[in-house]
N, C-alpha and C positions, 0 to 999 in steps of 0.2 A: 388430588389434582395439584402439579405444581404453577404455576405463573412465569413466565417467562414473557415480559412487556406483557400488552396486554392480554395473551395469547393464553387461554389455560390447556398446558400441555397434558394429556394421559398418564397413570402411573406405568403403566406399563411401558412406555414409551422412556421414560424417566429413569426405572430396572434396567433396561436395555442400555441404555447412554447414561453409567453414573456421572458424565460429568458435564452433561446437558447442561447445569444453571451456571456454571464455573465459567463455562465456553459464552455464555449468554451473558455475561454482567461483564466477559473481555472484551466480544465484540461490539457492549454498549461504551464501556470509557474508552476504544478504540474510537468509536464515530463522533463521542462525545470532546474527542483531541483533537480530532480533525475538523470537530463546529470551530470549538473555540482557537486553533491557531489560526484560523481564515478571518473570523473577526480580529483577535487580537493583531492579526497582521498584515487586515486592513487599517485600520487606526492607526496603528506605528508606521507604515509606510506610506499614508496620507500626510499625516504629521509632521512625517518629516521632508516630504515634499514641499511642503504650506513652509515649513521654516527655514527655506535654503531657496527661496524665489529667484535670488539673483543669478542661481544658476541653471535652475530651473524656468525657461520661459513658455511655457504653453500651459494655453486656459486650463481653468476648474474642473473642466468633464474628463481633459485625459490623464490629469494627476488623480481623480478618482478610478476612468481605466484602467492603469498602471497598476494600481493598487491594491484592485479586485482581482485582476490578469494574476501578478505576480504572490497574493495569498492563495490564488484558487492552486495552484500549481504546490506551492507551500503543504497548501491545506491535504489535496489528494497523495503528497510523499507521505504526509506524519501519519495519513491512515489505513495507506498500502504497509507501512513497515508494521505499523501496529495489530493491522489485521494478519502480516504475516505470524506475528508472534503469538496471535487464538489461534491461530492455523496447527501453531507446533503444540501449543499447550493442548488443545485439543485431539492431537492423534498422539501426545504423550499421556493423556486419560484413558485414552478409549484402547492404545497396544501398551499403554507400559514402558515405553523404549521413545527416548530421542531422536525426530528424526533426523537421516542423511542428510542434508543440504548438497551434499559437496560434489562434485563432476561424477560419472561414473567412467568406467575406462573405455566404453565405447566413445566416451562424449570426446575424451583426451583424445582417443588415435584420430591421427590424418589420414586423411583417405589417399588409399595407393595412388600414384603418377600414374595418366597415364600414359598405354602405351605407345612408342612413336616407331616407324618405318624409320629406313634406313635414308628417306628422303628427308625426314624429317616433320610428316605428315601422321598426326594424330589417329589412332583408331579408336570406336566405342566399344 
């Protein structure tokens, strides 16, 4: 049996996905960057609201709003990009190959004009 949090996962299940624990301890310091920048930048962006009052004028509750608002948003970027990067490590264990990111040629082409009458009236 392996461990994966608290979870004790199957062997077989583990044979199947050799790279189940690799994927599992990414998507932990992934969620584990996203606690800690939402703290660490609450405190910095309190901080420095408390130290610049003169230009800052409104009460206590919405310099802590502010600051929660603007790490939460912080917080959910650093562990979208991070859980994107278990995303690739993990289908780079499981096929062996990096994946695409990038447009495919359907994405690129524009879609034909269309067509118009000799009035100048669209047709579907």
């Amino acid at each position: 049996m392996v461990n994966l949090g608290l979870r004790k996962v199957d062997d077989a299940l583990v044979d199947k996905h050799p790279g189940l624990q690799q994927y599992a301890a990414c998507q932990s310091r992934a969620f584990m960057k996203g606690t800690g920048s939402f703290i660490i930048g609450t405190i910095s962006l309190f901080l420095a609201q408390q130290a610049i009052p003169k230009r800052l004028k409104y009460p206590l509750k919405w310099n802590l709003l502010v600051s929660i608002v603007a790490s939460s948003v912080f917080s959910y970027t650093v562990t979208r990009l991070e859980t994107t990067k278990c995303t690739e490590l993990w289908v780079l264990l499981e096929k062996g190959e990096v994946p695409d990111s990038s447009p495919t040629e359907n994405e690129l082409q524009t879609p034909p004009a269309p067509k118009v009458t000799k009035y100048g009236d669209r047709m579907e």
